[in-house]
C-alpha positions, 0 to 999 in steps of 0.5 A: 117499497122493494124493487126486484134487483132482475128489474134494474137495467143500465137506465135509471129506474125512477123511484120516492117514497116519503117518511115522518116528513122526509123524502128520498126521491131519485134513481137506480140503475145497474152498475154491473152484475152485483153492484147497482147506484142509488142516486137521490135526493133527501128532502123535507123537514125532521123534528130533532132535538137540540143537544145543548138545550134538550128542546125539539126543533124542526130541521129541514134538508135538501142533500143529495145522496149517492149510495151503492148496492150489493145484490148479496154479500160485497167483496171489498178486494174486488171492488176498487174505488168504492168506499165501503160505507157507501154500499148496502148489502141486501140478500133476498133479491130485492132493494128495500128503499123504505130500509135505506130511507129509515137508516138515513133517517136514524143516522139524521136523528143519532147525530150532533143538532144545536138549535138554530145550526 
């Protein structure tokens, strides 16, 4: 699912898309002329496994997510305040919500999981 960064005005712009049993539903909306706000909400149930034991398990989730997008290349020294892993990058004019759900799920997976944490 992409999203025009042209179609993202100052009132949110609701969006959901679902993917190998998680959800990332929320808004976008327009922080100033290149930088806008994903506010969200990361929900459902991930197969992981345990790094202890080696057996997969199932995790489920509910967390919020707060992220900011860069329409094209992200100036650090002129953007106080935002923390620089908090904001994407994206290039070809539009918003990628799959990319971003994906990313969030490998960063999931490519973490610490003990069963039964």
């Amino acid at each position: 699912m992409k999203i025009a960064f042209k179609k993202i005005t100052s009132s949110p712009k609701p969006f959901s898309l679902e993917s190998e049993g998680l959800e990332l539903s929320g808004s976008l909306v327009r922080v100033d002329s290149q930088i806008f706000k994903l506010e969200g909400k990361l929900s459902g149930s991930l197969e992981l496994i345990c790094n202890r034991s080696g057996e997969a398990f199932v995790k489920h989730f509910s967390e919020s997510l707060v992220l900011y997008i860069s329409n094209g290349l992200w100036d650090t020294q002129s953007q106080s305040g935002l923390d620089s892993l908090d904001v994407i990058e994206f290039f070809d004019g539009f918003i990628d919500i799959e990319y971003i759900l994906q990313s969030e799920i490998e960063s999931i997976k490519m973490d610490y999981h003990i069963k039964g944490e």
